[in-house]
Steps between C-alpha positions, in 0.01 A plus 500: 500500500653248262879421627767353225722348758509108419587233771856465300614873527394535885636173602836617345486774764457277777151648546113323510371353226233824361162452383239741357224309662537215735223255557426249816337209370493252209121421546191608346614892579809464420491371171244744413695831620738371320311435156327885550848611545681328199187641312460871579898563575756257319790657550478501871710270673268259761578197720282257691607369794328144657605305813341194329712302263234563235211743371142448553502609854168308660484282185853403584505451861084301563598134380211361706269268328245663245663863555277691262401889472141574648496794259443484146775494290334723230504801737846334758706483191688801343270748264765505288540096461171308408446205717431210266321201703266446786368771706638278800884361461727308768784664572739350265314635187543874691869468511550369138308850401673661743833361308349611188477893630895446610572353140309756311641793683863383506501501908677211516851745569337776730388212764736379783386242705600419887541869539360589826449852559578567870508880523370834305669815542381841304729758484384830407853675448553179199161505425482083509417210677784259631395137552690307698498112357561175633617193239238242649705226298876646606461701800652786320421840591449802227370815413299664231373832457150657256388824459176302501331227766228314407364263794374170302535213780106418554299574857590181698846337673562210273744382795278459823169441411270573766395189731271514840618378802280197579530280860694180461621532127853344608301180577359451184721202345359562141653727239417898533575738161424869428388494104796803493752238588364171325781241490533309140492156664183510630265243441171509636331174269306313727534699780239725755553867418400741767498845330469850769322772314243563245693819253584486140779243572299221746239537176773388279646251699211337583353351157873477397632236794158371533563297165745289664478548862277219734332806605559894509289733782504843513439655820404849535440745784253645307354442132633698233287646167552291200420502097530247246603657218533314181849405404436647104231756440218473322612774221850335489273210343300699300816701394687215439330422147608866331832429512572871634851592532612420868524858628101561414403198675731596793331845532169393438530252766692759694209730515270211572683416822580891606059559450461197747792561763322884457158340598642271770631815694227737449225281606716382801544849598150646397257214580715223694187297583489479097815316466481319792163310369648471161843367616319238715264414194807430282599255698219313696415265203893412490507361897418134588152450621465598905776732490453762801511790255440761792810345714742402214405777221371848663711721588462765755706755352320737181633307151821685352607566883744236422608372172240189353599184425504428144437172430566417089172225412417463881783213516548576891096406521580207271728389724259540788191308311762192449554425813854628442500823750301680769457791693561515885422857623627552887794643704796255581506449874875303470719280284524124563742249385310408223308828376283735701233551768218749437306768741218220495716203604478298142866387351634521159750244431770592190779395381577867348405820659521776256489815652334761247486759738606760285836752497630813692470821294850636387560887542704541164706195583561556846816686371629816727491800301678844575472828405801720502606315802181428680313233488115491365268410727232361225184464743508889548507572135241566211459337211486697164217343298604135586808589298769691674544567920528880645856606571674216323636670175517306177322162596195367354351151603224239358252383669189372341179403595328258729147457374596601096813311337842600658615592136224766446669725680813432441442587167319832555820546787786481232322723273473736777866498619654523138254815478702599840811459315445689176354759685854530728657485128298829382585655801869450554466375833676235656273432766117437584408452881148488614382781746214595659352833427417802702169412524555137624692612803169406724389164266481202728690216418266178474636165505624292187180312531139626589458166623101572471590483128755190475595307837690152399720425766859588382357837416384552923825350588689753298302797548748654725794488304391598159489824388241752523216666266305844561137599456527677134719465156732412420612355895249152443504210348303130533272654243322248232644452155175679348623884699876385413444491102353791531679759738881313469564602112387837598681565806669824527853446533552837639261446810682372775831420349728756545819535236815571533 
């Protein structure tokens, strides 16, 4: 599969810039396709393409205040890279390791920034992809071509995050930001913070703002489940003593995480009532005295329906016990001119309204895609183990997981598509396309999300425009990291995937 032509020699011919293996995506996926793919095949040419103006993807574009992962680090960083510091960093320590894994795998020259794919075209005759590419920072338009796509640009539309419609909002006289589009120059010392929502982000931007705000409520439509996790485990302390080399403590601590994230899901999908009681436990002594736990805190959905809150050292409850922050849950009935009106008639006055509302799911970065001339029509295709989609030759995509660290899988998902490659390499073929079998001719095709299993919002909103999985391997995905460690190394690369 490997192709010698070099951007010099093509553009001499007045023809696209060729790549072996083209990447969308200078995040967390990105940079670790492209690590596997230094590793395992050297001489391959590869490019990364990003419509930001730097790597780090999320880490890059969330500069609200206190942006922090609500994973782990020991299990969101890179296998490959130990993660040397808290369990629980802001997002400026993510990007400097992130700029480490550029520096260390010379990536620097293979990533070009304000390129904005706007078009995908497979040709079966070339056997390649064309992208089409817009210059953000120019306007200029180009073209480059790979034998090879891999689709690295995250789940979500970094562009128009997703905000309700509420009654009245042009009224409101205060200041109204998404925490996707936080302005630089926004100072919210001394001032009555009003933040809509009650996800991963609302629980970091709570404690965070509440240290200089007047004031900072949350209000929710419903509670959310949340854990305080410590910021540093207890056997990071214990560890720290032996002076280990860092990549023993990193998989030690790795394997700590991975047996609790493991525990978290089973017991939220075997005994729900389980979780829920010891969720609730974990943080009842952390609320201020008189707190309406079963209005505020209970959820009505089954724990690990939605993604939990993690909270590093209970600081959002901190916040809460000093008088800093509180919880409103109720409906907004309208906007007023100086904050809102709830369902039950009471007023919240702020300064700020944050709206933490969440994003709208991305299908592969809402780019239009075409297959020898027609275009794909994602929601009525099927996924090849969370990895590759049915009739769209030579394209892999990450995706990671929701409940376990996004980088999990990722990891386990570049393993599995360099397999794909080396296996085209032993075969002489040019071409890998997913395609369903005789025998699947009848399977049903379920939605994205068996929202029984996971429900958030963006995921219902989304449902139908994303593709499609069946009823039997390899057509699903969603599954939990503990079946994906097992069954993804051992995939058979000649079920499904058809070579040509």
């Amino acid at each position: 599969m490997s192709l010698t032509a070099t951007a010099e020699q093509t553009e001499q011919h007045g023809e696209p810039e060729h790549v072996d293996v083209l990447i969308i995506g200078a995040g967390i996926s990105g940079l670790g396709a492209a690590h596997r793919l230094r590793e395992q095949f050297p001489e391959r040419s590869l490019l990364i393409l990003e419509s930001q103006d730097s790597h780090g993807g999320t880490w890059w574009t969330h500069r609200f205040p206190g942006a922090r992962s609500d994973s782990d680090l020991f299990t969101y960083g890179y296998r490959h890279k130990p993660w040397r510091g808290p369990s629980v960093a802001a997002g400026g320590a993510i990007r400097e390791y992130l700029d480490e894994v550029v520096e260390e795998d010379e990536l620097a020259d293979r990533i070009r920034y304000h390129h904005e794919v706007t078009a995908l075209r497979w040709s079966s005759d070339d056997a390649r992809w064309t992208a089409e590419v817009t210059r953000r920072d120019t306007g200029e338009q180009l073209a480059i071509t790979a034998s090879f796509l891999w689709m690295c640009q995250g789940y979500y539309n970094h562009e128009e995050p997703y905000i309700p419609e509420w009654p009245g909002t042009e009224r409101y006289e205060g200041v109204m930001v998404h925490p996707q589009t936080w302005p630089d120059d926004l100072d919210h010392t001394g001032k009555r913070v009003l933040i809509i929502g009650s996800g991963a982000t609302a629980a970091t931007l709570v404690p965070a703002m509440a240290k200089t705000a007047e004031h900072v409520t949350m209000l929710q439509r419903s509670p959310s489940y949340w854990f305080p996790n410590p910021t540093v485990h207890e056997l990071s302390t214990q560890l720290e003593p032996l002076d280990l080399p860092p990549e023993w403590t990193h998989e030690i601590l790795r394997r700590a995480y991975t047996v609790q994230l493991d525990w978290l899901a089973t017991v939220g999908k075997e005994d729900p009532d389980q979780l829920h009681a010891f969720l609730l436990d974990a943080i009842m002594p952390l609320l201020p005295e008189g707190t309406d736990i079963e209005k505020h805190f209970t959820p009505a959905y089954r724990p690990w329906q939605q993604r939990i809150a993690f909270v590093p050292d209970g600081d959002f409850f901190e916040a809460m016990r000093d008088g800093k922050a509180s919880v409103e849950t109720d409906k907004i009935e309208e906007f007023t001119a100086t904050g809102v009106r709830l369902a039950s008639g009471e007023e919240i006055e702020a300064d700020i309204v944050v709206t933490a509302t969440g994003f709208n799911l991305s299908v592969f970065g809402d780019i239009p895609f075409a297959v020898d001339g027609e275009a794909v029509d994602f929601s009525q295709r099927v996924t090849w183990r969370g990895t590759m989609i049915s009739g769209v030759p030579n394209m892999a995509y990450a995706f990671g997981y929701f409940r376990h660290s996004w980088t999990l899988r990722v990891d386990l998902i570049t393993d599995l598509v360099t397999r794909i490659q080396q296996h085209m390499a032993e075969r002489g073929a040019r071409i890998v396309v997913p395609e369903l079998r005789s025998e699947d001719a009848d399977m049903p095709l379920l939605p994205w999300s068996d929202l029984d299993n996971f429900n958030p919002g963006y995921v219902q909103r989304s449902q139908d425009r994303l593709f499609k999985q069946g009823d039997r391997e390899p057509w699903t995905h969603m599954h939990e990291y503990s079946h994906d460690r097992a069954v993804l190394p051992e995939a058979d690369l000649d079920d499904g995937l058809q070579y040509r």
